[in-house]
N, C-alpha and C positions, 0 to 999 in steps of 0.2 A: 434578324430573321423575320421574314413577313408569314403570319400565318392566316388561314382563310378557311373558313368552317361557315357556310353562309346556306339560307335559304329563301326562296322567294316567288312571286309569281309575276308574269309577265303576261301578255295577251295570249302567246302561242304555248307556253308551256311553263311549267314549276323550274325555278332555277334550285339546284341542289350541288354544291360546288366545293369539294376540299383538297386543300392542299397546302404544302409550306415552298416557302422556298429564302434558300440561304445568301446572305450576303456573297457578292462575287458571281452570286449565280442566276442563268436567265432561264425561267421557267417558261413554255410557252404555250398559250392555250391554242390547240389546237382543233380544227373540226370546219362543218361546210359549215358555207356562207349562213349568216339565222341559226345556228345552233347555240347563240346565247355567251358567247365570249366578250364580247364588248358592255355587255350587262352586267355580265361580272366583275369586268375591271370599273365599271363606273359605280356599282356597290363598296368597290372596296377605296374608292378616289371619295365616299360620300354623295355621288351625283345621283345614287337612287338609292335606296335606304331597304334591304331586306328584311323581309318577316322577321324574320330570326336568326342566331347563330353569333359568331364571336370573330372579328378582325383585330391584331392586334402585331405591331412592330416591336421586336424585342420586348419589356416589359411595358410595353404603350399600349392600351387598349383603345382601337379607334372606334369601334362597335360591339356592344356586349347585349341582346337584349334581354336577358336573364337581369341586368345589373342596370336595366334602362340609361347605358350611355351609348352617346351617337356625338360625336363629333365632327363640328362641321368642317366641310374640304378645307377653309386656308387655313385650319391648326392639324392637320393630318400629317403633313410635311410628307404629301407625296406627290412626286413631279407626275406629269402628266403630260404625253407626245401623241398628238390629235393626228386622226389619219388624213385630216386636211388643213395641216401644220397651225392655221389660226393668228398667224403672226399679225401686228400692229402695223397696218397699210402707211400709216403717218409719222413711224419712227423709220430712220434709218437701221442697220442691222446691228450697230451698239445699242443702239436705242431699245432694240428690242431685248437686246443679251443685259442690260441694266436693269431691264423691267422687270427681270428674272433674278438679278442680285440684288437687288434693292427690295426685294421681298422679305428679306433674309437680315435681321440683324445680325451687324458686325460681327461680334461675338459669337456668333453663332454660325459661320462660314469655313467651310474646310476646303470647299474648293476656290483656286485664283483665275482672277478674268484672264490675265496673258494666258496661263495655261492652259485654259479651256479655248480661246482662240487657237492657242498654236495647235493644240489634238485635234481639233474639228479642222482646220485649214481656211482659219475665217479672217485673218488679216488682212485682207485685199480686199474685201466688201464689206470693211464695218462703216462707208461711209455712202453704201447703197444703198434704196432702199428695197422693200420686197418683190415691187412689179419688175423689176428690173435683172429679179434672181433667176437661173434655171430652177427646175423642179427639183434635184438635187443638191442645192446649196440653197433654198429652203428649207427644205429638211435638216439640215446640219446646222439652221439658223436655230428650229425648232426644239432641236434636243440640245443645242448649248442652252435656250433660254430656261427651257426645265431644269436643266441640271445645275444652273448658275442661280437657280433658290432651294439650290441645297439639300434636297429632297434623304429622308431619309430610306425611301421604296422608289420605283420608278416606274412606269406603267407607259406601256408603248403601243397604241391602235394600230396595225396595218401600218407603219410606217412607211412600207414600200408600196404601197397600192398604187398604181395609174402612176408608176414609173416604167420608165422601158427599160429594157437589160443594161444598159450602158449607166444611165442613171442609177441603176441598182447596183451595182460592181464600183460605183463610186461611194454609193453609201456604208456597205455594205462591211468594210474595213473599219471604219468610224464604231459602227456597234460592236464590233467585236474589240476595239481598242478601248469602249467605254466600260463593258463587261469585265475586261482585263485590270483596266488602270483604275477606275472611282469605287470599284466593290461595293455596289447595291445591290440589294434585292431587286430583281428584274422580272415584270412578267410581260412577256413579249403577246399581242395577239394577228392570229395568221391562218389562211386556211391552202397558203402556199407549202408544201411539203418541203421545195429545196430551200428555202427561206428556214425557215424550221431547222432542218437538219443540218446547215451551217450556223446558225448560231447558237441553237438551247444546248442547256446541261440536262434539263429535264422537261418531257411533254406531260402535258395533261391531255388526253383526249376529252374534249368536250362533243357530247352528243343531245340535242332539245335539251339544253339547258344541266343538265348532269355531266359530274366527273366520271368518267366510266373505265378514267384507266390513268395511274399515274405513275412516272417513274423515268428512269436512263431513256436518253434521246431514243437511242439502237434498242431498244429494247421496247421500248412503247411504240416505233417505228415495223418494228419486226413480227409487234404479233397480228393475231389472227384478227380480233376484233379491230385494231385498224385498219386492217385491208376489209373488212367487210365496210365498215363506217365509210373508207372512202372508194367502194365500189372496184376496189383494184380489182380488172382482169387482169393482167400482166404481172404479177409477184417477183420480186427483188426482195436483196438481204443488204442491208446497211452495216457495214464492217466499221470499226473505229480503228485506228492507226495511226503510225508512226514515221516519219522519214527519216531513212538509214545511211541513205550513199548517192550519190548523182554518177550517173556515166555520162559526161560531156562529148565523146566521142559518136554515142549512139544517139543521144538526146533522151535519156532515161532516167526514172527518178525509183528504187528501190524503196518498199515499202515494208515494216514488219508492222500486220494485220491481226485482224481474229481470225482470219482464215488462214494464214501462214505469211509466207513471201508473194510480194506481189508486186511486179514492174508498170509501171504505167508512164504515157511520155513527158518529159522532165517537168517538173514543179518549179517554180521560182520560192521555193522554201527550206531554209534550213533545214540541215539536220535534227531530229528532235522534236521536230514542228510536229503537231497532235493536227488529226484530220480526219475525214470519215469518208466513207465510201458507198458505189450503191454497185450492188451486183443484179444486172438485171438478167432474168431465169429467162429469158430469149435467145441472151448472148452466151449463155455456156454450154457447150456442148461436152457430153459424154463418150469415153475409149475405157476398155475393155483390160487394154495393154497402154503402156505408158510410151506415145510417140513420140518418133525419132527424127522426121523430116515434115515436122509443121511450122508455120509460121505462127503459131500460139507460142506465148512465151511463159504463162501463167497453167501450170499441169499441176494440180490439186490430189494427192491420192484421199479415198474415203471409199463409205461405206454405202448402199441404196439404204434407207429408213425406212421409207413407204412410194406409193405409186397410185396417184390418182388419177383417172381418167377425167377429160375435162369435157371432149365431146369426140365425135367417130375420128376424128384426125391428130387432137394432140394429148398427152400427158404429161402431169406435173411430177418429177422426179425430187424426193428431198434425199441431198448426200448428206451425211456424217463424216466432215472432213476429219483429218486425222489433231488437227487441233480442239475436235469435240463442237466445233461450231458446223449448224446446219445449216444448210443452201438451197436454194430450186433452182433447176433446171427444167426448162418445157422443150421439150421434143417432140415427134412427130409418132403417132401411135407404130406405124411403120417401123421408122426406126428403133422404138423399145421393141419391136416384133424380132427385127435380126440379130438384135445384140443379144437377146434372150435375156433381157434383163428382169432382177427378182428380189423381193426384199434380201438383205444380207449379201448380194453380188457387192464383190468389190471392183471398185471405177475407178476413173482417173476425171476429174470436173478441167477442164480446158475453157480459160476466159482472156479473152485476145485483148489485150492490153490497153487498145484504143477506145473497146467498147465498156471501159470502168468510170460512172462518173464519180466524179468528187466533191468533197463540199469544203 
């Protein structure tokens, strides 16, 4: 377990930062660009040194200052993946993945170079060298070479920054199979939201330098002071889920959610497969009665919560779906005008299938 109780100051503002996080598990600090994420992981890598407060892996104290120890980065044993990967221009790409084992005495190694090659997909370019890589197998250079000195924490900048979508959907798999398969502590830094919500087990909102909120991805995603932190107009709810059944006929992929059952078009993922989702309160619409000749295929029964006006044209509706999980819906003031809709109306939430993203 990495833990992190730290204080400090910076130009812009006081860093004040806590949180743990579990082996296995990627915690991610999350928040806009300059809110002090990257300060943090470089306090806890030893690269800046906080006033005060206590860092410590499992029984290893890496900073105490009550107990004046401060231990410098290469006895930390924490890898470190630079958001502009940093790789050695003059090695090939073994060369660089050695540079990272060779860190590490023997004895003291649990992860092996074939099989960090073969997970990453780096076979075929260990005898390239970096100017020669895409921007995505860069990257895959970067996190075998951190991981190939054995880190007992992992600490990951922006690793996807100033990648394009294709490049990111390449990487993207990699982190989630190193999360899965090497079980470190992980604290990812990002002020990407779908980046975030496909990979963390837990966010930390970071805001000017403070932790202001930490906890379950969905759940630190969902509250209020995130969406103010990150100016959401538009509010959506982040559902966690399950995959139950494929219809190969229709091209459909059944889901059981926190909102119930929910079809969306087919996933190339097993059964069983764990997955999250984003409801976004534009895309669902409100009935009265539960219809019979629509082409929604997702009809939610619940409860209205409350009813906010947002400006003369639309309101934000929250349902109490029947599985106890809340939603928004934004509609058109109009339309709450005909439906007569009122706290305690019971609804039916309608969310068209196509319009659910995923992560």
């Amino acid at each position: 377990m990495l833990e992190v109780k730290i204080k400090g100051a910076i130009d812009q503002f006081e860093i004040d930062a806590t949180f743990m996080t579990e082996a296995g598990t990627l915690t991610a600090l999350f928040g806009r660009s300059g809110a002090g994420k990257t300060t943090i992981i470089n306090m806890i890598a030893g690269l800046v040194k906080p006033r005060d407060g206590r860092i410590a892996i499992d029984n290893d104290v890496l900073f105490d200052s009550a107990h004046a120890i401060d231990q410098p980065p290469n006895k930390r044993g924490v890898g470190y993946i630079f958001q502009d990967n940093l790789l050695f221009p003059h090695l090939t790409v073994k060369g660089n993945l050695c540079y990272g084992q060779n860190l590490t005495p023997t004895a003291d190694r649990y992860l092996d170079f074939d099989e960090m090659v073969e997970l990453l997909g780096l076979k075929h370019l260990l005898s390239r060298r970096p100017s020669s890589l895409s921007g995505g197998e860069k990257k895959r250079v970067a996190v075998g070479r951190a991981l190939l000195a054995n880190p007992r924490a992992l600490l990951m900048d922006e690793p996807l920054a100033g990648l394009d979508m294709a490049r990111k959907d390449e990487i993207l798999p990699f982190i989630e199979q190193i999360r899965q398969q090497v079980r470190l502590p992980i604290v990812y830094v990002s002020h990407d939201i779908d980046d975030v919500l496909r990979l963390s087990d837990q966010i930390a909102l970071i805001d000017k330098g403070r932790t202001v909120l930490v906890g379950p991805a969905e759940t630190v995603a969902n509250h209020a002071e995130a969406r103010l932190l990150l100016g959401q107009n538009n509010p959506s709810t982040i559902v966690s889920g399950t995959v139950i059944s494929h219809d190969t006929t229709f091209g459909l992929t059944s889901l059981e959610t926190q909102a119930g059952l929910i079809r969306v078009p087919g996933l190339k993922l097993p059964p069983g497969s764990p997955l999250r989702l984003r409801l976004n309160a534009r895309n669902i619409s409100i009935a009265l009665s539960k219809p019979q000749d629509i082409s929604v295929l997702n009809v939610l029964p619940g409860v209205i919560e409350s009813i906010e006006k947002i400006d003369t044209s639309t309101v934000d509706v929250k349902i109490r779906l029947a599985t106890q999980l809340t939603i928004d819906a934004r509609i058109t003031t109009l339309a709450h005008q005909n439906l007569n809709l009122a706290i305690g109306t019971s609804v039916f939430a309608l969310i068209k299938s196509v319009a659910v993203d995923r992560f």
